[in-house]
N, C-alpha and C positions, 0 to 999 in steps of 0.2 A: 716202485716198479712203474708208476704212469709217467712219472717223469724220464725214466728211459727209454719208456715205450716210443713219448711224443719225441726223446730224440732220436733215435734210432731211425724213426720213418722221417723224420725232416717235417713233421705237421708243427704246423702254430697251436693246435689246441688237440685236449683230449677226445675221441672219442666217449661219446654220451659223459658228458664232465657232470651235468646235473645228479645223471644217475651214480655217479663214482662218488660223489660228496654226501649223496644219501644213504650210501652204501657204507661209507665210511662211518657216519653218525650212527646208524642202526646196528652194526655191528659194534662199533663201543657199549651201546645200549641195551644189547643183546647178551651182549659179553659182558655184563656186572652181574645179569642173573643166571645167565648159566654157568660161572662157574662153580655154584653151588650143585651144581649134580656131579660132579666129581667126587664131593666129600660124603654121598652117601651110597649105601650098597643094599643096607638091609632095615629094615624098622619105621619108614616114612609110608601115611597113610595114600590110600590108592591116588585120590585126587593132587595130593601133592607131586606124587612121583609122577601121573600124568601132566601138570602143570610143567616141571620140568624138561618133561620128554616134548612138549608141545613146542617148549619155548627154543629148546637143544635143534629142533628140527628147522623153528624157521629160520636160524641162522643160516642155515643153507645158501638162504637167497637172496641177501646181500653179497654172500661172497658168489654166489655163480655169477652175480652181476660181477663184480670187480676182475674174476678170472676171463669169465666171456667177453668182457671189452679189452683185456691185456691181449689174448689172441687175436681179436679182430684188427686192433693196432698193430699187432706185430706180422700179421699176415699181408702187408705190404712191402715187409725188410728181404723179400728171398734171392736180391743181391748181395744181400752182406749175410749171406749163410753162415759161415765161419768166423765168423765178431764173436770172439771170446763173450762179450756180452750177452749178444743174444742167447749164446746154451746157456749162462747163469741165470736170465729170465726164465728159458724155457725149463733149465732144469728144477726152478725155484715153483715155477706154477705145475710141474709136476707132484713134486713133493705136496706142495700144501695143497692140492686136489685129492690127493691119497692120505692125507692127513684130514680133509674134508669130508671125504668119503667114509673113512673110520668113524668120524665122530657121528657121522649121520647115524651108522647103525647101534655106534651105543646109546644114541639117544634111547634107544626104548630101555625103560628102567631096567626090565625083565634081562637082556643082554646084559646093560651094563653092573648088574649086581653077580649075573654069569661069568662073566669074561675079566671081573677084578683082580686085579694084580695077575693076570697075564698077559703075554706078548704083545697081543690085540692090543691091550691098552696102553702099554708103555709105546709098543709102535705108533700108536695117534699122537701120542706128545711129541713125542722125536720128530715124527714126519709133520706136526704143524709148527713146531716150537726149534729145535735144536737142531735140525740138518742143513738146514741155510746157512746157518753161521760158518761150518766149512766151507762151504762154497763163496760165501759174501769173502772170507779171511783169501780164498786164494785168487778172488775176484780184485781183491787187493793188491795181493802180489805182484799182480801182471800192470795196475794203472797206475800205482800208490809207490813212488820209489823210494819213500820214508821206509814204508815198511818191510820194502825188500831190503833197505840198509840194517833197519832194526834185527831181523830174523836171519841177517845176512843168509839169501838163499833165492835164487832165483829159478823158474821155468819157464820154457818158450812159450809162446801165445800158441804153438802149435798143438802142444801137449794139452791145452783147456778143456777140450770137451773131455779128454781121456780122465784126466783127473776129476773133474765135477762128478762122471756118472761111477768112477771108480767111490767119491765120499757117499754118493747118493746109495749104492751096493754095500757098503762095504760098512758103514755109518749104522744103518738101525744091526747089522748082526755083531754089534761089540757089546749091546745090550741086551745078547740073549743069553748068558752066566750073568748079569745078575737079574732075570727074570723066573731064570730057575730056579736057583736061591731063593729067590724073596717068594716065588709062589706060595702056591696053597697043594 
């Protein structure tokens, strides 16, 4: 995302590049230990499940850093509105803000042992993990003529933002029969 960002504006360099490369490191570093709060719900003693909820928290703020400098790069592009590009950015720092926002509130143990295996949850995966991949595939479509040859199938650059926010819509509620299902 930063490297479209820096090209989209025409900059030689990132906004706060420092802060993006530590953003970067701390979220990998962040992300070995929380994904262990995922795999529990019920039966971990208090100080552990506050260790995780502390640790699930401050992930936050690497990535607000990474999201707050995509916007502030991108808030110099508002001649090329319509750059198929830019709505996949902007559609993509949507998503995974709302996939950021999710995890922020399951961080507290007490929620996230509430809200297991329902929508809430399966929606943070989808919206941090699996809803960009449609968008990145038709992001494809439109630059990559490999892949339009592969899928034999093509759409206008006009149709872009329609179809992005139509997978961004239309994407987490394919997962809600098997959340029903699989509930409690």
């Amino acid at each position: 995302i930063s490297h479209i960002c820096t090209t989209l504006t025409g900059n030689d360099s990132l906004f706060g590049y420092g802060g993006l490369v530590l953003a970067m490191f701390a979220t990998a570093g962040l992300g070995s230990v929380v994904w262990a709060h995922h795999m529990f719900t019920v039966g971990l003693d208090t100080s552990t499940a506050v260790f995780f909820s502390s640790v699930t928290m401050v992930t936050g703020v690497p990535t607000g850093i990474k999201v707050f400098s995509w916007l502030y790069m991108l808030a110099g592009t508002r001649d090329r509105l319509w750059d198929p590009i830019l709505w996949w950015i902007i559609g993509f720092v949507v998503l995974f803000t709302t996939g950021g926002v999710t995890g922020t509130v399951l961080s507290a143990s007490v929620i996230d042992a509430l809200f297991h295996d329902t929508w809430f949850v399966i929606a943070h995966f989808h919206y941090v993990l699996s809803l960009t991949s449609p968008g990145w595939l038709c992001f494809l479509n439109d630059y990559d003529h490999r892949v339009t040859y592969l899928l034999n199938m093509y759409i206008p650059l006009s149709l872009f933002p329609l179809r992005l926010w139509l997978v961004a819509l239309v994407g987490p509620r394919i997962m809600i029969p098997l959340s029903l299902t699989g509930g409690r």
